[in-house]
N, C-alpha and C positions, 0 to 999 in steps of 0.2 A: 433187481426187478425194474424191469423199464414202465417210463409213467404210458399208459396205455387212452387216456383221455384228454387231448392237450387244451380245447375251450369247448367253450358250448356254442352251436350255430344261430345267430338271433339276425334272421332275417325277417324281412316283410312275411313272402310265404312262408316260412317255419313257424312266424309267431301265428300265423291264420290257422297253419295245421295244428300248432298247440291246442287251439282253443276250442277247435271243432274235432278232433279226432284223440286227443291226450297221446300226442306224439312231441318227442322230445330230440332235437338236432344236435349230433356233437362231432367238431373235427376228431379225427381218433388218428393213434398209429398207424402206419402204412401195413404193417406185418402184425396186427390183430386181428383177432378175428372175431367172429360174433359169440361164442363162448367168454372170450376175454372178458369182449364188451360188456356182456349182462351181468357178470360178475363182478365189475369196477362200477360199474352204476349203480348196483345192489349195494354194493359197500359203502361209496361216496355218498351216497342221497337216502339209504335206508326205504328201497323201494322196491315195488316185485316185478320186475319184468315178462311180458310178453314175448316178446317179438323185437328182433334187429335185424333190421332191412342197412345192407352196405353200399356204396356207393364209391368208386373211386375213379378219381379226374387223372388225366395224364395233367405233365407238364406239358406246355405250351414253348413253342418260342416265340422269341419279343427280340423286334429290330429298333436301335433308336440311333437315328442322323444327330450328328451336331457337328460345329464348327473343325471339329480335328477329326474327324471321319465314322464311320458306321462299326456302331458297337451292335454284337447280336448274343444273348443271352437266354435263357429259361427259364420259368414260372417253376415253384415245386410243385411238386405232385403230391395230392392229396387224396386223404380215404375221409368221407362220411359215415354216420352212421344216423340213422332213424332208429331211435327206441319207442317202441309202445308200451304203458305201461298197464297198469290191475286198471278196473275203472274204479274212481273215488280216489285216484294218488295222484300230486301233484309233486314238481322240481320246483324253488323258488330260484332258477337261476340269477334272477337281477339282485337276491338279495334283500338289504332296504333302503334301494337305490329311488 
């Protein structure tokens, strides 16, 4: 079984939408899907999902000059996911950090 949730998303706006809407950010596999998703959430964090809203970025490419000549490369490509959860359920992603 391939792991389907690789970290959780904690940005500025992700932690704003935490707080105001009980939405939760997580990078996921490229090849999940929102079925997966709400059932590896359910599992991991013992919580009942709503709703999973996906998101996925192409890679980019990225040129970089230096002294022995121009390297050109690619960002990966990445799937988000937005989970909503019951209202009254919280994730403690940080832990007791």
């Amino acid at each position: 079984m391939r792991k389907i949730l690789i970290r959780p998303l904690i940005t500025e706006k992700m932690t704003d939408i935490t707080e105001r809407e009980n939405k939760y950010g997580f990078i996921v596999d490229i090849n999940a899907n929102k079925i997966e998703i709400a059932k590896a959430v359910k599992e991991k964090f013992q919580v009942d999902v709503i709703a999973v809203n996906t998101i996925r970025r192409k890679g980019k490419t990225r040129t970089q000059f230096t002294r022995k000549g121009r390297f050109t490369g690619k960002t990966p490509r990445v799937k988000k996911a937005i989970v909503t959860l019951k209202e009254g359920q919280t994730i403690d992603l940080l832990g007791e950090a």
